[in-house]
N, C-alpha and C positions, 0 to 999 in steps of 0.2 A: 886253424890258420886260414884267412885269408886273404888272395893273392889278385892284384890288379891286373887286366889283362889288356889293358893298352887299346889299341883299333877296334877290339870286339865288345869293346866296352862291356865288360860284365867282370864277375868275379869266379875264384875259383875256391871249392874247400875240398880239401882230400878225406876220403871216405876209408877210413883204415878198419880193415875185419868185422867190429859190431858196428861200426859206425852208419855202414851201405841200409841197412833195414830200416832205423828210422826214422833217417832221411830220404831213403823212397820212399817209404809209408808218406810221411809228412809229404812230400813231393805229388805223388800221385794222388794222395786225396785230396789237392788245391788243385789239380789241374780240372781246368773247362776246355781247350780247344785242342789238345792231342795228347796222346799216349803214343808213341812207335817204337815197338821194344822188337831188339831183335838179339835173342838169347841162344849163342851155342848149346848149353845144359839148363833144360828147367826141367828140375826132379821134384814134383810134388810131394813124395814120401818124408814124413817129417824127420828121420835119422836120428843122430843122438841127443838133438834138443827137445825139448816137451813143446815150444812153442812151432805152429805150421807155418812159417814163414811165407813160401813161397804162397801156399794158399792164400793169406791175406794178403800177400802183393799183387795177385790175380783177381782178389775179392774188390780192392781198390782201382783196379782196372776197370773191374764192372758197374764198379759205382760211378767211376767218370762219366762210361757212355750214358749214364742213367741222368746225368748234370749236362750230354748231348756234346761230350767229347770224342773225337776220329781215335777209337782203339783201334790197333791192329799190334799182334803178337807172331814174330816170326822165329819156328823154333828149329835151333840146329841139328840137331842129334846127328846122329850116324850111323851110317849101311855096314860099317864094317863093326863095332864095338857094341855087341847085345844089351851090355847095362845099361849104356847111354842111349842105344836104340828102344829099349823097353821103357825109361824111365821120358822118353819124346812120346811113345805114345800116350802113356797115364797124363803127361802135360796137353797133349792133342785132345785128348779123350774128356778133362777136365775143363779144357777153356773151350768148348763146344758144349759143355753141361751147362757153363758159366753164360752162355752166350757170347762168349769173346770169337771176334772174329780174327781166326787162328791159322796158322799156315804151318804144316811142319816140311822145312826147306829139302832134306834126303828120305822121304817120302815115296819120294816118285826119282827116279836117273836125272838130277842136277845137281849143280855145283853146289855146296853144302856151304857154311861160313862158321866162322871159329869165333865171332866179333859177339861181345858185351857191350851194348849200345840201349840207353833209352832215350827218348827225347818227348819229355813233360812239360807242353807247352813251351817257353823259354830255357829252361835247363836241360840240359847234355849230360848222364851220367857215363861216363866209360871207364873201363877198366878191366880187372879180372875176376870181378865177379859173376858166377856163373848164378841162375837164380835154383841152388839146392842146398839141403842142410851140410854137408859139407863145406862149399862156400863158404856158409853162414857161422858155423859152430866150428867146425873142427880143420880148418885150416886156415893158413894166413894169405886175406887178399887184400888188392888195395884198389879202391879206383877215384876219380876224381871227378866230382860234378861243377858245372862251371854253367853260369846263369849268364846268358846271353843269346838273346837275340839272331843275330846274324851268324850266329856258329850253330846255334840251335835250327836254320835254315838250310845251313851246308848239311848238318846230318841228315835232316828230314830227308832234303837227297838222296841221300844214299841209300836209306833206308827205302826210299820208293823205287832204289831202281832195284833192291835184293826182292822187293814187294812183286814187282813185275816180272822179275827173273822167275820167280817162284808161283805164277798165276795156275798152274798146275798142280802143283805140288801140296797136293792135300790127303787125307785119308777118307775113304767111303765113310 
C-alpha cells in the first residue's frame, strides 16, 4: 500500500516483517549519494534463518561507497545488556573488515540511541526494525519507508548530529 504524503511530496510503503530485507536490499543497492544508518541492534550472527541478512545489508553498504556513496553506520548496542553489547561488537568488528565507516554509539561513556533510522539517498526507512535475524525471522516488526526528498533532509539531520555526538565513540 501506497500513501500520499501531501507537503513532503513523496510516498509511503509499510514494510511489514519479510518485507524490510528486500526493500533495503533493493534500496541500498540503487543508492549513489548516501547510506546513514543508525541501528540500536545490528547482530551479524545469522540465528534461525539460513539466509545472512544483516551481512548482505552491510555488503550493499559497501558496494554503495564503491559507486562513491557517504556510508556511515552508527551502532547502538549497550553498556548494560552483554548480548546486545557482544553482538555491537561483531557488528563493529565486521563493518571495519568491510570497510564501512562505522561508530559503535556506547562504546565509549555517551548517550546511546534506541532509533531504527536509514536514510538511502531520498528514502527514510524507520521503524522497528532492528538489523538482526530475529528482527528478520523470528519476530513481528513493522516499519515504514517513505521516499522524499525533504524528510530525507530532516533525517540526514539528525542523523549528523548522533554522527557528531558520537565523534569518539569508537572501538581501538
Amino acid at each position: 500500500m501506497r500513501l500520499p504524503l501531501g507537503s513532503l511530496g513523496g510516498e509511503a510503503v509499510l514494510l511489514s516483517d519479510g518485507k524490510y530485507v528486500p526493500f533495503a536490499l533493493q534500496t541500498l543497492g540503487a543508492s549513489t549519494s548516501r547510506i546513514l544508518a543508525s541501528i540500536f541492534i545490528i547482530d551479524p550472527r545469522v540465528g534461525h534463518s539460513p539466509e545472512p541478512h544483516v551481512y548482505n545489508l552491510l555488503i550493499a553498504c559497501r558496494d554503495a561507497m564503491g559507486r562513491g556513496a557517504d556510508v556511515r553506520i552508527l551502532i547502538g548496542g549497550s553498556r548494560s545488556n552483554y548480548e546486545i553489547g557482544a553482538s555491537a561488537q561483531l557488528a563493529w568488528d565486521l563493518c571495519r573488515a568491510l570497510g564501512l565507516d562505522a561508530r559503535w554509539l556506547t562504546s565509549m561513556d555517551t548517550r546511546g540511541s534506541h532509533m531504527k533510522l536509514v536514510v538511502a539517498d531520498d528514502t527514510v526507512i524507520v521503524g522497528s526494525h532492528n538489523w538482526s535475524g530475529g528482527a528478520f525471522d523470528g519476530q513481528s516488526q513493522e516499519s515504514i519507508a517513505i521516499r522524499s526528498p525533504s524528510l530525507a533532509t530532516i533525517c540526514a539531520r539528525t542523523f549528523e548530529d548522533q554522527w557528531t555526538r558520537s565523534e569518539h565513540a569508537t572501538r581501538p
